[in-house]
C-alpha positions as a printed NumPy array, in Angstrom:
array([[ -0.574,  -8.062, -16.638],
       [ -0.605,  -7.616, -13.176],
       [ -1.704,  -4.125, -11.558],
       [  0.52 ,  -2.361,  -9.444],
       [ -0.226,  -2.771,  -5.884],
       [  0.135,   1.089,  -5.408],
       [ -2.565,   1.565,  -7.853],
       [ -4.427,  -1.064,  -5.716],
       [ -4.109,   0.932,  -2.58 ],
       [ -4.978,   4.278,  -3.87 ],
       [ -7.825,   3.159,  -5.654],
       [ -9.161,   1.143,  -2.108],
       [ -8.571,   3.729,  -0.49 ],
       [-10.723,   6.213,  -2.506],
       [-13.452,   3.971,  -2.867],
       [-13.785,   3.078,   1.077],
       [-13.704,   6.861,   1.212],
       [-10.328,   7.695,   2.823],
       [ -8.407,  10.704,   2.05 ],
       [ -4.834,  10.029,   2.037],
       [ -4.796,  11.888,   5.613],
       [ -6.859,   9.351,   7.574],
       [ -5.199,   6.277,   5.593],
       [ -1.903,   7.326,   6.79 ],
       [ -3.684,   8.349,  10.483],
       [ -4.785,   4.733,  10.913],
       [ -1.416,   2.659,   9.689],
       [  0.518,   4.781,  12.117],
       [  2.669,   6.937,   9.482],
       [  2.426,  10.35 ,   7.897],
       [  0.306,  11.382,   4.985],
       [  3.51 ,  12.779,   3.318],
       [  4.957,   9.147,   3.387],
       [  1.655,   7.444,   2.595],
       [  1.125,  10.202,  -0.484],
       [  4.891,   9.013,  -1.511],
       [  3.623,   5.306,  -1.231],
       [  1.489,   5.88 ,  -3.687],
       [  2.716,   7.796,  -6.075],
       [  6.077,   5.153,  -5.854],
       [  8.555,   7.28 ,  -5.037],
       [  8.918,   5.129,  -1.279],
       [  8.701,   1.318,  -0.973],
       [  7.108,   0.969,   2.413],
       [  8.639,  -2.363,   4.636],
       [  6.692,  -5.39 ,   4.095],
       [  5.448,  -4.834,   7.605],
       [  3.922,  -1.689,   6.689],
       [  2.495,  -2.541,   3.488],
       [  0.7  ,  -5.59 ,   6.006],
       [ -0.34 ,  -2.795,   8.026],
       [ -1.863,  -0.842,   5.2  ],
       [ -3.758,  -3.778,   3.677],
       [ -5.194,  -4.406,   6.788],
       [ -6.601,  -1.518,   7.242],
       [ -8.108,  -1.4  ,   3.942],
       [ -9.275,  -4.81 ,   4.467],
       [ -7.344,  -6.192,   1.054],
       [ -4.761,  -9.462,   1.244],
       [ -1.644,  -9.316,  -0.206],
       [  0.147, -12.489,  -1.476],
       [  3.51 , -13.095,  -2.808],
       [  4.664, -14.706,  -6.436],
       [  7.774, -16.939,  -5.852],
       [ 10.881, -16.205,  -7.845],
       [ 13.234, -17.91 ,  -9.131],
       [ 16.458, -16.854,  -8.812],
       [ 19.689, -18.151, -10.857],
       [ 23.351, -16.619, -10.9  ]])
């Protein structure tokens, strides 16, 4: 099973040694918006979530999916 990449962030995040605060500081949004990132209650724009692993210093990748109607 794969982990959630929300759980991923938060628990880069913690152990680079960011609070929430100077995560959000350095991707360019607020630490309310970053805090509901995490907790999953926002889905940030694929641009942003970029952003974020950047600054963390993480990759993302994509699955493909198939998709039949």
């Amino acid at each position: 099973m794969r982990e959630d990449y929300r759980a991923i962030i938060r628990d880069v995040r913690i152990a680079r040694g960011l609070s929430q605060n100077k995560l959000a500081k350095l991707v360019g949004i607020s630490q309310p918006f970053m805090r509901e990132i995490e907790c999953g209650r926002k889905n940030p724009s694929v641009e942003m979530l970029f952003r974020i692993c950047d600054v963390l210093g993480i990759r993302i990748t994509f699955e493909a999916v198939s998709y039949t109607h």
